[in-house]
C-alpha positions as a LaTeX table, in Angstrom:
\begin{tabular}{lrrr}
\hline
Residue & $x$ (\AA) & $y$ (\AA) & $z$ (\AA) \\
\hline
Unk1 & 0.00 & 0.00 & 0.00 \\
Unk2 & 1.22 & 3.43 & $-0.79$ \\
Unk3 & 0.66 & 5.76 & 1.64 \\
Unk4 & 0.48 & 9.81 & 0.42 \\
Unk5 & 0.67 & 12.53 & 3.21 \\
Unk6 & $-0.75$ & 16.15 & 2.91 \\
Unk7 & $-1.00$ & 18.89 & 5.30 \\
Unk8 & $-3.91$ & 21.25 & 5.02 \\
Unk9 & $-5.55$ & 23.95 & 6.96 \\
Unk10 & $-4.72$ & 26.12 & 9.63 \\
Unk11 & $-3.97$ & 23.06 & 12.27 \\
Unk12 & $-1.49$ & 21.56 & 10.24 \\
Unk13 & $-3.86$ & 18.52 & 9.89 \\
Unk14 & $-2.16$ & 14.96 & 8.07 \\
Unk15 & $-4.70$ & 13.95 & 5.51 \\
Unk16 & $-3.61$ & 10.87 & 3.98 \\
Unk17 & $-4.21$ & 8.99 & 0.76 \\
Unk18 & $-4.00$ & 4.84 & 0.69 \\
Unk19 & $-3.58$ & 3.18 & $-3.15$ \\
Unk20 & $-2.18$ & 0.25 & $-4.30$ \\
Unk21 & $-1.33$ & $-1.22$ & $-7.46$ \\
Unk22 & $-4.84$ & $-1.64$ & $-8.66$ \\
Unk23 & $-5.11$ & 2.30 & $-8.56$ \\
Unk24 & $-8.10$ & 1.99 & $-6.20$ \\
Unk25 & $-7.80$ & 4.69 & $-3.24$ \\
Unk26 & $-9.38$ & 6.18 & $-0.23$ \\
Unk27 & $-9.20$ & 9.18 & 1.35 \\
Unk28 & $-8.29$ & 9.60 & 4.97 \\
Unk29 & $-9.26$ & 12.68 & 7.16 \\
Unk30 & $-9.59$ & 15.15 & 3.95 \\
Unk31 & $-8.70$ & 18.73 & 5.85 \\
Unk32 & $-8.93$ & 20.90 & 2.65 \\
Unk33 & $-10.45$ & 24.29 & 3.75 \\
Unk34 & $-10.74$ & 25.77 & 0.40 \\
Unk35 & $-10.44$ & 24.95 & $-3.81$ \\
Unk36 & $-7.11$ & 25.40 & $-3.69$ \\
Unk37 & $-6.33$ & 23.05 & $-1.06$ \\
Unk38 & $-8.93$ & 20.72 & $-2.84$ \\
Unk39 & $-6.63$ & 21.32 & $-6.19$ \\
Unk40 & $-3.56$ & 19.87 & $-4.06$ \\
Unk41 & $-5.35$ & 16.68 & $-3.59$ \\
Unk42 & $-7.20$ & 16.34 & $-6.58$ \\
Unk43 & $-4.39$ & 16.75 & $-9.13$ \\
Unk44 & $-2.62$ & 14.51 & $-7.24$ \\
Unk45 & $-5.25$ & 11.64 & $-7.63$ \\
Unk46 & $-5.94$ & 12.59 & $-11.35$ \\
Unk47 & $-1.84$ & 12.66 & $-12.29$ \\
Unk48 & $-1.90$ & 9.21 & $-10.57$ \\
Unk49 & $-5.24$ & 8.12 & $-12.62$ \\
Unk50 & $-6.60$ & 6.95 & $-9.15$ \\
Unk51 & $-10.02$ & 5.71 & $-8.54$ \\
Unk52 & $-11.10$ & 7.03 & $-5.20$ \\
Unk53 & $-13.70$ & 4.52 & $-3.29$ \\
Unk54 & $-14.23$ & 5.84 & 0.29 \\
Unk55 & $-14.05$ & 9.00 & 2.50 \\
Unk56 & $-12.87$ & 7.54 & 5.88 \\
Unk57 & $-12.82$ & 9.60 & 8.97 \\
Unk58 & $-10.62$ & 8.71 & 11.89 \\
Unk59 & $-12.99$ & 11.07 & 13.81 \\
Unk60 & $-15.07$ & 14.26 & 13.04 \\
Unk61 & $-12.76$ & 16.99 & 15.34 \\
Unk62 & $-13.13$ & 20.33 & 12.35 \\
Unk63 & $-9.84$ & 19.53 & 11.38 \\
Unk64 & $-9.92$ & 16.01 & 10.20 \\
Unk65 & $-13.66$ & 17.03 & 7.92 \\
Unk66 & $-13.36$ & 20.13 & 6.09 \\
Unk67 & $-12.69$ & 18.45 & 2.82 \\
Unk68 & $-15.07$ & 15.49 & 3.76 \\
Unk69 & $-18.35$ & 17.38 & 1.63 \\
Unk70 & $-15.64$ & 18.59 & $-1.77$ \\
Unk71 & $-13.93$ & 15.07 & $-1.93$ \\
Unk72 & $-17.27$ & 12.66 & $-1.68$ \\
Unk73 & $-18.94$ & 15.36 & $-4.04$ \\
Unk74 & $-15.97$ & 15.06 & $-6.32$ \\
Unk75 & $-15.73$ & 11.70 & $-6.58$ \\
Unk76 & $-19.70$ & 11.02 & $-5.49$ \\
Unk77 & $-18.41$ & 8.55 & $-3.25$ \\
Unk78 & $-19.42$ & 7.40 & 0.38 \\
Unk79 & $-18.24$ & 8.69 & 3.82 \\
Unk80 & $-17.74$ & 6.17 & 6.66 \\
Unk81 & $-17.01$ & 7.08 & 10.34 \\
Unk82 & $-17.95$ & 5.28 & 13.74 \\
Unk83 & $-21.69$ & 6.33 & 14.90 \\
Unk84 & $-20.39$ & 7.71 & 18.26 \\
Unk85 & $-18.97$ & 10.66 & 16.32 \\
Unk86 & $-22.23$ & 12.28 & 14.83 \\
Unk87 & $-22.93$ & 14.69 & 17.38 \\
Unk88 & $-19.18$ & 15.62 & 16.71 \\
Unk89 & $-20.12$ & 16.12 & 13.85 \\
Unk90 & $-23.05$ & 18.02 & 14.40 \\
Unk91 & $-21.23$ & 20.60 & 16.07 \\
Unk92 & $-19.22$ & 21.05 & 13.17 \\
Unk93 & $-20.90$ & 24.66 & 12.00 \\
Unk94 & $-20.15$ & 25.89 & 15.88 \\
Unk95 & $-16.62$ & 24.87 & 15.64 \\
Unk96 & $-15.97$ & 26.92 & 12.69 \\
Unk97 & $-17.14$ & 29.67 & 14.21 \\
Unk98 & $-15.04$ & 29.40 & 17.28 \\
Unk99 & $-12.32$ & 28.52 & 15.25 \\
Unk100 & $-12.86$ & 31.13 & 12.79 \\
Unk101 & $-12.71$ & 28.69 & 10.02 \\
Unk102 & $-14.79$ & 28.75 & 6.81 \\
Unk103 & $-16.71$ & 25.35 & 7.09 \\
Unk104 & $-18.08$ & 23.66 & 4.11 \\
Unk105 & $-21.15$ & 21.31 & 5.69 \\
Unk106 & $-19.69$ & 17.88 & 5.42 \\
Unk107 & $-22.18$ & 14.90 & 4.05 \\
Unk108 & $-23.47$ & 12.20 & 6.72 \\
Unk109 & $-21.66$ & 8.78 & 6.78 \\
Unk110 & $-23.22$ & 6.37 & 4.64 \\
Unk111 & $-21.36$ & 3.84 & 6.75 \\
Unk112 & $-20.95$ & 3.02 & 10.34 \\
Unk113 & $-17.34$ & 2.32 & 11.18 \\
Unk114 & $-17.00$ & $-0.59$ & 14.21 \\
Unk115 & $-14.30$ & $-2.57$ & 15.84 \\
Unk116 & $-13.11$ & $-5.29$ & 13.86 \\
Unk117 & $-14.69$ & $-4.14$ & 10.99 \\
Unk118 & $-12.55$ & $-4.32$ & 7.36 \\
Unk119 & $-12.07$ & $-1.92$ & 5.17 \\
Unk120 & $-11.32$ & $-3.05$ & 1.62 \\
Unk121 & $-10.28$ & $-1.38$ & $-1.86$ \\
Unk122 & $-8.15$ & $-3.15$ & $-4.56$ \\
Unk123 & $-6.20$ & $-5.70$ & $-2.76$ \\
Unk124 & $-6.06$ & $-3.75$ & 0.55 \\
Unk125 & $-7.37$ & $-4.41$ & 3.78 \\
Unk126 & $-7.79$ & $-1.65$ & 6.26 \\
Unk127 & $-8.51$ & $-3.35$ & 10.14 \\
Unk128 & $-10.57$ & $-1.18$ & 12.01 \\
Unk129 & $-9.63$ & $-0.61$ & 15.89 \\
Unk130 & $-11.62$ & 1.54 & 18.04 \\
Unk131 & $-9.65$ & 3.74 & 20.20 \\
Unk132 & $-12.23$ & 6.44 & 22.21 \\
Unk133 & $-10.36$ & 9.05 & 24.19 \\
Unk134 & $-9.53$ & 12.09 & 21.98 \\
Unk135 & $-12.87$ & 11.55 & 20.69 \\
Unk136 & $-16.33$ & 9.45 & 21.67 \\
Unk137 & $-16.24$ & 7.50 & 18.16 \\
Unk138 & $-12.60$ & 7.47 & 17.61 \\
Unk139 & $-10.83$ & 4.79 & 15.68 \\
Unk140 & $-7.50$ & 3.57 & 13.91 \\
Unk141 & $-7.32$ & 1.82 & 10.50 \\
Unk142 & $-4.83$ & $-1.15$ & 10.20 \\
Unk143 & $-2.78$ & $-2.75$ & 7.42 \\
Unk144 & $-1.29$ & $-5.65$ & 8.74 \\
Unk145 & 0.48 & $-6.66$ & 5.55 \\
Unk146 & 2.51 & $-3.22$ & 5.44 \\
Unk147 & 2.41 & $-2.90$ & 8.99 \\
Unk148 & 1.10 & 0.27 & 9.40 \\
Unk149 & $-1.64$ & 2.75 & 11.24 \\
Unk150 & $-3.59$ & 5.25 & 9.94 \\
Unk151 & $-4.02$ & 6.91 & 13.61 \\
Unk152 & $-5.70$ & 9.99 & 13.93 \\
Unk153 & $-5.30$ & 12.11 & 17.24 \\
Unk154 & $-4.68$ & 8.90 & 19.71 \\
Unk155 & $-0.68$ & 8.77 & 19.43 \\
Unk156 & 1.73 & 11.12 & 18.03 \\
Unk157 & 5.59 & 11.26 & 18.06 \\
Unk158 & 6.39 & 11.70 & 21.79 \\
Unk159 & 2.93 & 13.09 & 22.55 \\
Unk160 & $-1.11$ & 12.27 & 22.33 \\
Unk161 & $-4.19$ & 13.57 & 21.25 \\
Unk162 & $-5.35$ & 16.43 & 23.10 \\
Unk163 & $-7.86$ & 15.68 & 25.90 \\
Unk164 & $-9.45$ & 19.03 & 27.07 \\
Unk165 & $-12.00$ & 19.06 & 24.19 \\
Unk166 & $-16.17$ & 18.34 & 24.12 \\
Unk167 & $-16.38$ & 14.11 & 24.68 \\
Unk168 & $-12.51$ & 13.76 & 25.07 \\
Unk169 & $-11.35$ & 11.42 & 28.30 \\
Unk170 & $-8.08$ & 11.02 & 28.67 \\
Unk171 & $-8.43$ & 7.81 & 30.85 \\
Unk172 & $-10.33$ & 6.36 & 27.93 \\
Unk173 & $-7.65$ & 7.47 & 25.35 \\
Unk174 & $-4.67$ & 5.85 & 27.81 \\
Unk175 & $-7.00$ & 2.51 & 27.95 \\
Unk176 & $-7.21$ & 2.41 & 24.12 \\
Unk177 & $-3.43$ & 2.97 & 23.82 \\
Unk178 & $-2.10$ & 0.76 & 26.51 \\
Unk179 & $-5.38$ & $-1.94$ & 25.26 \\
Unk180 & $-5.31$ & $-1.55$ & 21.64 \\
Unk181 & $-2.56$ & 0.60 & 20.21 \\
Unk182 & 0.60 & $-1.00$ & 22.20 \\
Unk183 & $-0.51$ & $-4.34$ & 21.66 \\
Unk184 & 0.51 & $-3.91$ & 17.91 \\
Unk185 & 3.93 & $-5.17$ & 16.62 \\
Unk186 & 7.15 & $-2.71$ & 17.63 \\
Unk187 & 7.33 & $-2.47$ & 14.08 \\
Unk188 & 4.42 & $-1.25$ & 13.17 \\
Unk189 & 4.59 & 2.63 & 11.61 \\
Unk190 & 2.02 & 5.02 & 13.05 \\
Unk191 & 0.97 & 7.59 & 10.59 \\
Unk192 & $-0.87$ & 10.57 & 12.82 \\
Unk193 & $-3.17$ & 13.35 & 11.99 \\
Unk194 & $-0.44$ & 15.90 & 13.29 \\
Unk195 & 3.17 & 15.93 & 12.79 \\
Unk196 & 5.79 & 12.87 & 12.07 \\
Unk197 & 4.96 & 9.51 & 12.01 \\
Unk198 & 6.43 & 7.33 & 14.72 \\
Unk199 & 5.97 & 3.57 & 15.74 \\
Unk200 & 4.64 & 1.50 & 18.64 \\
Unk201 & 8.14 & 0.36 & 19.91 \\
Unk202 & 9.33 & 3.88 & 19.91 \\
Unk203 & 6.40 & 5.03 & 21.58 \\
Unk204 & 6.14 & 2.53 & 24.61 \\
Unk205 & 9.88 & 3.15 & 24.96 \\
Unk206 & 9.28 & 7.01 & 25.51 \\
Unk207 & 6.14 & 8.75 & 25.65 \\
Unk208 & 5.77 & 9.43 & 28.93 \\
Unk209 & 2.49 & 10.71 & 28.88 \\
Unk210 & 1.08 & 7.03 & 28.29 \\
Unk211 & 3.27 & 5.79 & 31.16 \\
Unk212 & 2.50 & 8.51 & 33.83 \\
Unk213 & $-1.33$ & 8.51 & 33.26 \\
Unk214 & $-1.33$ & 4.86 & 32.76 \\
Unk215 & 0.40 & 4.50 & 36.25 \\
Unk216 & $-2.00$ & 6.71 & 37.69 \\
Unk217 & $-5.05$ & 4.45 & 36.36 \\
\hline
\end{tabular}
């Protein structure tokens, strides 16, 4: 699986595109705020002669979904993104306001993301883990062959997902690292929705956030 990182908007959010050789792709956390952000993206699937097959959000924070209504328009494909994260969503509109970001009103998910669901396009398989903390409806998609994560805001380089936000818990997000996260191979490359990617074994070696909070538990 190739894996294609762009930074967009004013949080310097990772969205990511996943292809293989079949050309089939999906888009992950689309954080264009405007057409020209859109253009980065789009010219790079059309140079590529990619067929785009899914929207997936990690979860709906205003960062990770201002591109989510331009890219399924685009491409009139589907969004998918765990059911816990619609009233996320629904507070989209206030967000950009407080944010004072221009918001255009993201579709619905067609598709209810769930734990040990399996997401599939060409001869990829995305394993879907469900990590709440950083957000109710949070989750992580796996590729076990390439052994890799598409991880949202549960672990960054060094750091986590912020936890002072509207249905964050940061005992909840600790849980899903220490429970789901760390179990993974040391191997295994974390690709996050903010700065460098990183893996497990580097991250259970120092993050010290997981291991003070998770002592605390």
């Amino acid at each position: 699986m190739n894996i294609i990182q762009f930074t967009f908007n004013p949080f310097s959010e990772n969205t990511y595109l996943l292809f293989d050789e079949t050309k089939e792709c999906v888009i992950v956390d689309p954080g264009m705020t405007d057409d020209d952000e859109d253009a980065i993206l789009f010219q790079f699937i059309a140079e590529k002669d990619l067929k785009p097959t899914m929207v997936l959000n990690t979860h709906c924070h205003i960062d990770h979904i201002l591109g989510n209504a331009s890219t399924c328009m685009k491409y009139t494909i589907e969004l998918a993104a765990h059911i816990n994260e619609l009233e996320t969503l629904q507070r989209a509109p206030v967000a950009s306001l407080m944010w004072n970001i221009p918001y255009r009103e993201s579709v619905q998910p067609a598709r209810h993301l769930a734990e040990g669901d399996i997401i599939q396009f060409g001869k990829t398989s995305l394993h879907v883990l469900f990590v709440p903390g950083h957000a109710p409806g949070h989750v992580v998609f796996v590729d076990h062959q390439d052994r890799c994560v598409i991880g949202g805001d549960v672990l960054f380089k060094g750091s986590v997902g912020r936890v002072d936000l509207p249905g964050c818990n940061a005992q909840d997000l600790v849980r899903s690292i220490q429970d789901k996260m760390y179990k993974l191979p040391n191997d295994y490359v974390v690709y996050p929705g903010h700065g460098p990617e990183t893996t497990i074994g580097e991250e259970k070696q120092s993050n010290a956030f997981v291991r003070e909070n998770w002592s605390g538990l």
